[in-house]
N, C-alpha and C positions, 0 to 999 in steps of 0.2 A: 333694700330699695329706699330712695331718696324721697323724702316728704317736704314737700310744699306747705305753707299754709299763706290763707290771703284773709284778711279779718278787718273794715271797717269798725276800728274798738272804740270811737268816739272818746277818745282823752286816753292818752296813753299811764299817763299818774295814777289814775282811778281806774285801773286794770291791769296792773302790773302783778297782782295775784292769778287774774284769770291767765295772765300769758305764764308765769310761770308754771299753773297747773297744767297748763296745754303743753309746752315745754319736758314738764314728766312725764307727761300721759303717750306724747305722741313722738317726739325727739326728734321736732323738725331739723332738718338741714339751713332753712329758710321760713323767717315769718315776713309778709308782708303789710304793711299796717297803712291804714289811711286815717283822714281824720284825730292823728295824735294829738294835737292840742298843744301842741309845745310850744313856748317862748325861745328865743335864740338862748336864753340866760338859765334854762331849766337844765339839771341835770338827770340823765337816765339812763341808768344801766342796769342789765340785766347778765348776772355772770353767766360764764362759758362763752357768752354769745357777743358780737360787735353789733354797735348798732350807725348804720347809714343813715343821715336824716337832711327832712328839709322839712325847717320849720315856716310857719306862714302867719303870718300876724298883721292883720289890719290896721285904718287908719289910726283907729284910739289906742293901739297898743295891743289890744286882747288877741291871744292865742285863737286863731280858726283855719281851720283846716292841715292841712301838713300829711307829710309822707314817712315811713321810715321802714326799712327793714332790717332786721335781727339775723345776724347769720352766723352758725353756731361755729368754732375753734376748731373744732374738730373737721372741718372742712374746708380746704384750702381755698382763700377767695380777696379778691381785689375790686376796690370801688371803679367807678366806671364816671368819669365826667363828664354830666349835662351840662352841654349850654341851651337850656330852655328857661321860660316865664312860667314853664305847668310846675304843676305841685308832682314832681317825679325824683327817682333817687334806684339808681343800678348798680349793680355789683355781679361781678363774672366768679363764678361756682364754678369749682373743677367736680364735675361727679364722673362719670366713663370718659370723659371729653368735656368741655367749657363748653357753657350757657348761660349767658345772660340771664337776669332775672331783676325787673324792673317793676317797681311798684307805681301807680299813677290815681290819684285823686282830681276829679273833674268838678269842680261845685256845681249845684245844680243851677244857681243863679248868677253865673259869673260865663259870660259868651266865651265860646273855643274858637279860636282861628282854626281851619283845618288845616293849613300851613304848618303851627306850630307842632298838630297833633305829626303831621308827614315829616317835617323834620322827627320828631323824636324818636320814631321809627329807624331814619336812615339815620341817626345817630349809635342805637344801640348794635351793638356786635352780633350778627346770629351765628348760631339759631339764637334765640331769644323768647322769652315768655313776658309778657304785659300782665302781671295781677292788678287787679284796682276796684275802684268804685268810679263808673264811667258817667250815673245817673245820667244814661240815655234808654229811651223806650223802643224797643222794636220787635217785633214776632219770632226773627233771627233767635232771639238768646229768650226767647220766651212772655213778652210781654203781648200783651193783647193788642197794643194800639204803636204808630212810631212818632215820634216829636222830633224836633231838627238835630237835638245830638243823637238821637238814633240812627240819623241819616248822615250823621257825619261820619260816625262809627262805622254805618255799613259799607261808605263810602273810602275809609281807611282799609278796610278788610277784604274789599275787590281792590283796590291799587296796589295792595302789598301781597295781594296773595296770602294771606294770614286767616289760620285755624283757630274758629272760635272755640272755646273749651266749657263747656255750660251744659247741664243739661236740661233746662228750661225749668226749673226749680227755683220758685220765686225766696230770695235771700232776704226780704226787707220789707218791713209790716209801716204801713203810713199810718199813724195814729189819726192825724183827722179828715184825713178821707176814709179811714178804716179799710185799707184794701193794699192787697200784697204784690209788690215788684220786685223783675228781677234787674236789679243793678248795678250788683259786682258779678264780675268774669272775669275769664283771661283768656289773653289773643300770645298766638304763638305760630314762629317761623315753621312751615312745613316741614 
């Protein structure tokens, strides 16, 4: 059976042990990463595996935010060309049949056109799988309360007819609010 993985690892350099241990441990097909931290100029590579990226770096130069996913040699697979402004990055996986598999980072403080979010949808080939870190709130995917990317979210998910994949299992601990959200998932063509 083919394994997924989707992991907001905050700096891809300074975890490049943990993905390797997850890599023995679990022998993804696909890792999806948010928040790598990379500069255009950084290199990273993790053997067996290719890595798709989109790096993201601010006005002073500093590495923030960024997309990437790992997909391992041993499974036949080709990048997918975005034309969008999100922090995204797709690659078509042969497992029984082609699937898309598309990684997406939403800052929490940086506004989403829903436009952009609806192209990138009718961009990627399905079926297709959305892994990311959405940082949107809404009872859908397990949050207690909903804020406007929630609503944009849920607003993508009725137009595309697309399967939310969660099971309301909060993935992310706010150090100073002290209180737990869920805000990575993945959305996926019926």
């Amino acid at each position: 059976m083919a394994c997924l993985v989707s992991w907001n690892c905050r700096g891809f350099r300074s975890k490049v042990c943990h993905i390797k241990d997850l890599i023995y441990e679990v022998h993804p097909v696909c890792i999806a990463l948010q928040e790598t931290y990379l500069k255009h100029a950084d290199i990273a590579k993790i053997k067996r595996y290719s890595l798709v990226r989109k790096d993201n770096e601010n006005e002073s130069g500093r590495a923030s935010g960024g997309v990437a996913l790992l997909v391992s040699h041993d499974t036949p697979s080709s990048v997918i060309t975005l034309h969008t402004n999100l922090q995204a990055v797709a690659v078509r996986v042969m497992f029984s049949n082609l699937v898309t598999i598309c990684t997406l980072y939403l800052p929490p403080s940086t506004s989403v056109d829903e436009r952009d979010l609806n192209r990138l949808v009718d961009e990627l080939p399905t079926p297709f799988i959305i892994l990311g870190d959405f940082n949107g709130h809404s009872p859908l995917w397990g949050s207690k309360n909903t804020n406007l990317r929630g609503r944009q979210i849920e607003e993508l998910v009725n137009t595309h007819s697309l399967c939310l994949l969660n099971n309301g299992e909060d993935a992310y601990f706010h150090q100073r609010s002290r209180t737990f959200h869920s805000l990575d998932f993945a959305l996926c063509t019926p």
